[in-house]
Z-matrix of the N, CA and C atoms (Angstrom, degrees):
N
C 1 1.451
C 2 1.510 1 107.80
N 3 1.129 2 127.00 1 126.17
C 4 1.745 3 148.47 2 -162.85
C 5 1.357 4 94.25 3 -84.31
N 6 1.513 5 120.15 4 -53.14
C 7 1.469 6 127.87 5 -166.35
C 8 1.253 7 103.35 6 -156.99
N 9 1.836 8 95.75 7 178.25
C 10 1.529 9 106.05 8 -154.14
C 11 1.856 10 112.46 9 -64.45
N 12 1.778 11 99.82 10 -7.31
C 13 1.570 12 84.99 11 -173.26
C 14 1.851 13 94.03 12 -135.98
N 15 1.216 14 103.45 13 140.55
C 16 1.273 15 106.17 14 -174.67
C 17 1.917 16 97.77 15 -104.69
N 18 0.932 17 117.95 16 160.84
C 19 1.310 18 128.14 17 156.12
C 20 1.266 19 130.95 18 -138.01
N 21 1.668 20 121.28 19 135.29
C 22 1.233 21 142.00 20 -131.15
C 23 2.225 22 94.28 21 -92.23
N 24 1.103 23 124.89 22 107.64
C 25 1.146 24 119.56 23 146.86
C 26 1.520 25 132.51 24 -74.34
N 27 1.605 26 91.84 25 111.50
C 28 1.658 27 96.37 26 175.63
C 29 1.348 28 108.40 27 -40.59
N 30 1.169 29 120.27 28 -47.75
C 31 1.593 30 123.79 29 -148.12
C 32 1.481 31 103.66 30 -68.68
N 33 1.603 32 114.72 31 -17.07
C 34 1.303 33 110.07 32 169.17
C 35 1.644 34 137.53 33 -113.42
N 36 1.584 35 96.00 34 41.71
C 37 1.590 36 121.53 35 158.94
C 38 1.725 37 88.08 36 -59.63
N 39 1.560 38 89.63 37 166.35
C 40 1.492 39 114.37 38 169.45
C 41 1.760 40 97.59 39 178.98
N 42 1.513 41 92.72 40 167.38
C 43 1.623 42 117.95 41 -169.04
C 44 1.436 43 81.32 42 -80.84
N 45 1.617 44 115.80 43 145.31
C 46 1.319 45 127.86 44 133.95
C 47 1.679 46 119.39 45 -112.09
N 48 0.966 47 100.92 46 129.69
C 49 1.508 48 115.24 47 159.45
C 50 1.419 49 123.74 48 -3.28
N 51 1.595 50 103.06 49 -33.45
C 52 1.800 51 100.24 50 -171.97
C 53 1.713 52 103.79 51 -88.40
N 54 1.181 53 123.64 52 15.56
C 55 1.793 54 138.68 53 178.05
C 56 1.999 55 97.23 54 79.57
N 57 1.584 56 110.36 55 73.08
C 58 1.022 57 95.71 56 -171.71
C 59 1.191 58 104.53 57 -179.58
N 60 1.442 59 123.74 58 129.74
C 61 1.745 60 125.82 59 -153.45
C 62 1.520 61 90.18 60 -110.81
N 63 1.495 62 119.04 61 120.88
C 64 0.846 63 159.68 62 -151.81
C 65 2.452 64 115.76 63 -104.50
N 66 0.639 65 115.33 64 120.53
C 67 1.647 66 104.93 65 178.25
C 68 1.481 67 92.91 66 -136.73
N 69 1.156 68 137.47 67 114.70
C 70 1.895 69 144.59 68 175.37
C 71 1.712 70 93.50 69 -90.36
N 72 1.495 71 98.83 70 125.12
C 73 1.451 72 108.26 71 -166.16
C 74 1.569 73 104.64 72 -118.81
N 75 1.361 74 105.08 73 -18.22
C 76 1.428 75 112.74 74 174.08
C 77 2.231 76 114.50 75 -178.84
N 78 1.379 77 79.84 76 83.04
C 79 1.614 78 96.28 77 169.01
C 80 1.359 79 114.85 78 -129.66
N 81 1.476 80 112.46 79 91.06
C 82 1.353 81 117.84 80 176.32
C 83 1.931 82 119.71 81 -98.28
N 84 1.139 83 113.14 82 125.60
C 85 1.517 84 121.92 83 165.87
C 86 1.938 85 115.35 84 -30.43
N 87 1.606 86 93.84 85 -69.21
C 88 1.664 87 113.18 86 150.56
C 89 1.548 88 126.83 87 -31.09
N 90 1.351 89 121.22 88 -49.83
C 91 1.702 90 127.95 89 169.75
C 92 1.648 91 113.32 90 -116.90
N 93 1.248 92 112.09 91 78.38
C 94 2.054 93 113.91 92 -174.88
C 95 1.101 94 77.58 93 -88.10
N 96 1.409 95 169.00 94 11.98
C 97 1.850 96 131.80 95 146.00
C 98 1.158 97 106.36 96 -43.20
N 99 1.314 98 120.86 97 -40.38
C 100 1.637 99 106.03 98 -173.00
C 101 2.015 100 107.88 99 -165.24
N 102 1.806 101 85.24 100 152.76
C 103 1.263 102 75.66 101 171.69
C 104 2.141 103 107.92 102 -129.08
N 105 1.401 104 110.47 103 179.72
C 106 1.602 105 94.51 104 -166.25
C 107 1.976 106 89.61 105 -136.29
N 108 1.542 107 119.11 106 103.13
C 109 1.254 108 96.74 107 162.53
C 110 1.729 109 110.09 108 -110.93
N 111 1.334 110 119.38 109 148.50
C 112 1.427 111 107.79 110 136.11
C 113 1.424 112 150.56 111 -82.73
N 114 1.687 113 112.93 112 127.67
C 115 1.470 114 126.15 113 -150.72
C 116 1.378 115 96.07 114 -90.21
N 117 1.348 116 132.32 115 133.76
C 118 1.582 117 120.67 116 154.22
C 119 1.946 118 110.31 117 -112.39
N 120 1.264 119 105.79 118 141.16
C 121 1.599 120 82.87 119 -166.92
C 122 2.011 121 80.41 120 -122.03
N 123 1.262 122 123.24 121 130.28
C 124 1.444 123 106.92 122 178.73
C 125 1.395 124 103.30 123 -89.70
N 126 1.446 125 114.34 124 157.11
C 127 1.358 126 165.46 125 -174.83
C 128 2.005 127 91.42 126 -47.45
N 129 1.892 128 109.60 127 101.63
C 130 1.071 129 126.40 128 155.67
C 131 1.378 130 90.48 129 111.88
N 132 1.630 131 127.99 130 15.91
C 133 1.541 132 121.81 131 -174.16
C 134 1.364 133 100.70 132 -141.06
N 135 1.892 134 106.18 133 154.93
C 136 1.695 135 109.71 134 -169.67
C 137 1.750 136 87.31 135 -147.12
N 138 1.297 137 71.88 136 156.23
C 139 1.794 138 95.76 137 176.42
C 140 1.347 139 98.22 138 -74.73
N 141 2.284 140 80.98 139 156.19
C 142 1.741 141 76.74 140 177.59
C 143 2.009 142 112.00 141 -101.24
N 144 1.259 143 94.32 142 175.41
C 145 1.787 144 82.38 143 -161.75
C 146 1.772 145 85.66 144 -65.17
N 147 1.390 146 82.45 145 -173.81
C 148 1.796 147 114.22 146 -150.29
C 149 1.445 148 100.45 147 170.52
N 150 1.811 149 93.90 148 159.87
C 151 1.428 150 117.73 149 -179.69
C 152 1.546 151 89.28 150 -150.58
N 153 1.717 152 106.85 151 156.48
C 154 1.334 153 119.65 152 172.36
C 155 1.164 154 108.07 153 -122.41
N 156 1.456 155 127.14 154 124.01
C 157 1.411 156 133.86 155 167.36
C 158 1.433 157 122.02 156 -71.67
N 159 1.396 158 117.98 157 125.89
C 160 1.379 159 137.19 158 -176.25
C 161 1.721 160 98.60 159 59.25
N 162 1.103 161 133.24 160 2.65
C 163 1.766 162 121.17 161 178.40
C 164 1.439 163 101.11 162 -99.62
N 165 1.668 164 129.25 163 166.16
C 166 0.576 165 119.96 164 -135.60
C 167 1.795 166 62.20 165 -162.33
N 168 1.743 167 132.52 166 120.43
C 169 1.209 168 134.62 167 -152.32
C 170 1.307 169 108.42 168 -126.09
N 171 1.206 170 141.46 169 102.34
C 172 1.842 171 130.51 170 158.65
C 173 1.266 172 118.44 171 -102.72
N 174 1.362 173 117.84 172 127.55
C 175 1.320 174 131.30 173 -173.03
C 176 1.617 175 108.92 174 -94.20
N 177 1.243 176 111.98 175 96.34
C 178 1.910 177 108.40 176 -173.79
C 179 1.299 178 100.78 177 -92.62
N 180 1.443 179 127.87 178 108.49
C 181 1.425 180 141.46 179 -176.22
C 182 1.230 181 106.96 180 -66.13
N 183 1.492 182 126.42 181 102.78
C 184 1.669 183 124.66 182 170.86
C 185 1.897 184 125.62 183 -83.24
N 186 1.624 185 99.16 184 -29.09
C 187 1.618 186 118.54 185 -170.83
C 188 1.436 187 100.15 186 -135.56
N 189 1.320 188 114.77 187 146.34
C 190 1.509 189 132.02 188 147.25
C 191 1.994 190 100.24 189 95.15
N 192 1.728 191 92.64 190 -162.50
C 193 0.816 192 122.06 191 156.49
C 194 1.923 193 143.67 192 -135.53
N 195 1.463 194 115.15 193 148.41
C 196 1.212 195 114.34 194 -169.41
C 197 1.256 196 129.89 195 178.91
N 198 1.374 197 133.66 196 171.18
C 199 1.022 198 153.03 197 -135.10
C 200 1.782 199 109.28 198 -121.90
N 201 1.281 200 131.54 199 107.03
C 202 1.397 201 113.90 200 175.67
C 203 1.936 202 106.08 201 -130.88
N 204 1.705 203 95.33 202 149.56
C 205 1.378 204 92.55 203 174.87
C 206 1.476 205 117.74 204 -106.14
N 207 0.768 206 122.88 205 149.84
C 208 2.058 207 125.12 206 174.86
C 209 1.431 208 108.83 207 -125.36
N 210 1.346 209 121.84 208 97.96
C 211 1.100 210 99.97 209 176.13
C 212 1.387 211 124.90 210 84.19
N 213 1.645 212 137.03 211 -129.96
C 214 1.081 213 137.52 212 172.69
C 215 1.250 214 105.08 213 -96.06
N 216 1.393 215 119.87 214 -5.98
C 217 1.723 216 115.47 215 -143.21
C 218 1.890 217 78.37 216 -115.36
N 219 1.855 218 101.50 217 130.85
C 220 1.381 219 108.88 218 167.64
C 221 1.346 220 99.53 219 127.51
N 222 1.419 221 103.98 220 124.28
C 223 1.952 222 118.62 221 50.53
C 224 0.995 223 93.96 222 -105.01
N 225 1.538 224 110.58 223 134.52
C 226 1.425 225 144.09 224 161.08
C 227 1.571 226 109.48 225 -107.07
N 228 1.330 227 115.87 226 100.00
C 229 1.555 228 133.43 227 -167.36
C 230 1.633 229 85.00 228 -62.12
N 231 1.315 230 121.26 229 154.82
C 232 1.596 231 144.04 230 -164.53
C 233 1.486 232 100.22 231 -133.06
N 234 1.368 233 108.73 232 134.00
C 235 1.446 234 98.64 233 146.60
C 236 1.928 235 125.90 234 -163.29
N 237 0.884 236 127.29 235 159.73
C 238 1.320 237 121.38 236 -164.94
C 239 1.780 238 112.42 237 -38.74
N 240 1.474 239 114.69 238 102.36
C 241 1.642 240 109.99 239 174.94
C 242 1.569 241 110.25 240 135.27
N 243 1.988 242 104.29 241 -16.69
C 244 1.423 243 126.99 242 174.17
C 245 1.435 244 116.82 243 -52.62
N 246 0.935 245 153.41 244 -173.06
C 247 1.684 246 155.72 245 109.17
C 248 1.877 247 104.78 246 -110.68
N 249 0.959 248 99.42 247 165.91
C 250 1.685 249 119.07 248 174.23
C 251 0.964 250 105.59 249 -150.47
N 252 1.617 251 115.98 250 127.87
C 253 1.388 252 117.40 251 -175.92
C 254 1.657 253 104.97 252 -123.09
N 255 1.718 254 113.04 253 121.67
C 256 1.217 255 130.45 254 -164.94
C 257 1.829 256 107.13 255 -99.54
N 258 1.114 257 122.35 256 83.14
C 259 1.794 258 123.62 257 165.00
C 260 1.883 259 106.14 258 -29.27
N 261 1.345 260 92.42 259 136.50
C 262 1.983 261 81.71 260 163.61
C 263 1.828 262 116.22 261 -58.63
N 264 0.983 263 109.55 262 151.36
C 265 1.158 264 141.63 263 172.53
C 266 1.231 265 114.52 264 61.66
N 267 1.347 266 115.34 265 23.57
C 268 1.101 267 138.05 266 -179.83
C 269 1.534 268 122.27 267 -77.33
N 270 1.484 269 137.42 268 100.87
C 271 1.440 270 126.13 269 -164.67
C 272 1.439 271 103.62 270 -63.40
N 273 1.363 272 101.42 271 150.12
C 274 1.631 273 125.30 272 -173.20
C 275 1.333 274 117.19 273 -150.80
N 276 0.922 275 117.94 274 127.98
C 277 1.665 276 129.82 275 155.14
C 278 1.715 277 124.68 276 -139.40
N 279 1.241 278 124.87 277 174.53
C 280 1.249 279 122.85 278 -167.38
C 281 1.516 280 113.13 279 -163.37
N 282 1.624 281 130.42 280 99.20
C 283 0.978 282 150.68 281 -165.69
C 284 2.150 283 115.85 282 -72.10
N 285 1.251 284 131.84 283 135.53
C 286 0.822 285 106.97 284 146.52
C 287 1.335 286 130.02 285 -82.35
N 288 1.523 287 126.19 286 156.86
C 289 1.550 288 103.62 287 159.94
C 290 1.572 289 103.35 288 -151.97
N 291 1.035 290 105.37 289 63.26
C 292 1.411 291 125.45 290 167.17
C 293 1.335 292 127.05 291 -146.66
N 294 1.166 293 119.35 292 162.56
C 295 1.887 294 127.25 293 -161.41
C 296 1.607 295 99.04 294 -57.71
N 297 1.215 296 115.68 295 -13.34
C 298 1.982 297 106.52 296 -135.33
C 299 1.708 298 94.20 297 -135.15
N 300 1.218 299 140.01 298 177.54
C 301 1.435 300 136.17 299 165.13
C 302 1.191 301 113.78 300 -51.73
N 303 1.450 302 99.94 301 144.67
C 304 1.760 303 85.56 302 161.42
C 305 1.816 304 101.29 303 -115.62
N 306 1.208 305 99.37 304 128.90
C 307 1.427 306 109.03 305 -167.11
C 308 1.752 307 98.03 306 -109.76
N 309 1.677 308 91.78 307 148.33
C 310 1.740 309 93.71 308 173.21
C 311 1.424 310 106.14 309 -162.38
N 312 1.176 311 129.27 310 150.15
C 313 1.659 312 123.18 311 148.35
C 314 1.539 313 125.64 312 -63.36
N 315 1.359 314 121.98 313 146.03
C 316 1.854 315 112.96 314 -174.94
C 317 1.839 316 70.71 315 -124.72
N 318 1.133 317 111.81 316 140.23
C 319 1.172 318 136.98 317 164.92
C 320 1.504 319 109.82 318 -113.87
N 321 1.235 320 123.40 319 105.37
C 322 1.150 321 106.38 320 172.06
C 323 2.272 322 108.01 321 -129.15
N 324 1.661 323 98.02 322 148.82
C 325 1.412 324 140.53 323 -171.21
C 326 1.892 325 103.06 324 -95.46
N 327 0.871 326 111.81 325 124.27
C 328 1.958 327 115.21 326 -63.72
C 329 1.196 328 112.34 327 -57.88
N 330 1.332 329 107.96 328 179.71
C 331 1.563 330 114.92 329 -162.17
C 332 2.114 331 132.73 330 -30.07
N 333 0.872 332 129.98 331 128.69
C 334 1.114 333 120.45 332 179.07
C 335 1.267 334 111.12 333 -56.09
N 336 2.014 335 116.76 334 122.05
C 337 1.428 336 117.45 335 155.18
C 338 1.284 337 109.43 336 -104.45
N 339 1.516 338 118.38 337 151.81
C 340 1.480 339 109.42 338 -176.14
C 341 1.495 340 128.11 339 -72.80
N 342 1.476 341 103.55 340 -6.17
C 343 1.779 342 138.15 341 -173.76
C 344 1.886 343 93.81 342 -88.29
N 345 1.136 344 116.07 343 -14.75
C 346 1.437 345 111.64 344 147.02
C 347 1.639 346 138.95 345 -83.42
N 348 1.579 347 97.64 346 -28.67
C 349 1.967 348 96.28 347 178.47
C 350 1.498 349 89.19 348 -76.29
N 351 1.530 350 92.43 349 150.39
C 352 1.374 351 141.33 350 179.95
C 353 1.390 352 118.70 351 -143.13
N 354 1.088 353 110.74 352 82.57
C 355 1.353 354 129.39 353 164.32
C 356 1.391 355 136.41 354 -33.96
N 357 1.357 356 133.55 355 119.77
C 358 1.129 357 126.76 356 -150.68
C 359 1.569 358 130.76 357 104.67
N 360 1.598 359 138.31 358 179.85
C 361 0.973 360 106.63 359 172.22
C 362 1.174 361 103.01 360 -117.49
């Protein structure tokens, strides 16, 4: 981060691997307490499970509707105003089930490296 305010280019969403279009709004090398992306998952599609090593994950639901698992616990219906809070190594996934995106923030403690997802549950 150059300065105190970064701003988010659409143009640099992209697919990740876990079924889930991805925009990194603030993951700096410089600040690993934390990092902030927005998730969009479209309408009739779910992530695939996963665990994060040493991070510590909250999903703050901004759009839609949906379904998330933690662990043993789920479906846990989602909805815009929710948080979900994901422990490391903790299996996770998160369903849409609504017409429209389901949009959210993943906050993750400290920052997400990708040498942490672990695929699977």
């Amino acid at each position: 981060m150059s300065g105190p305010v970064a701003r988010a280019v659409e143009a640099d969403e992209y697919y990740f691997e876990e079924g889930c279009f991805i925009l990194e709004l603030h993951n700096d090398p410089d600040d690993p307490g934390l990092s902030i992306a927005r998730a969009r998952v479209p309408a009739g599609t779910a992530t695939a499970w996963h665990r994060l090593r040493g991070t510590t994950e909250r999903y703050v639901i901004l759009a839609g509707r949906g379904e998330a698992w933690v662990g043993d616990q789920g479906p846990l219906a989602v909805a815009p105003g929710d948080v979900v809070a994901i422990p490391p190594m903790v299996g996770q996934r998160i369903r849409n089930t609504g017409d429209d995106d389901l949009v959210f923030l993943a906050l993750c403690t400290p920052r997400f490296e990708r040498d942490n997802y672990v695929p699977g549950d």
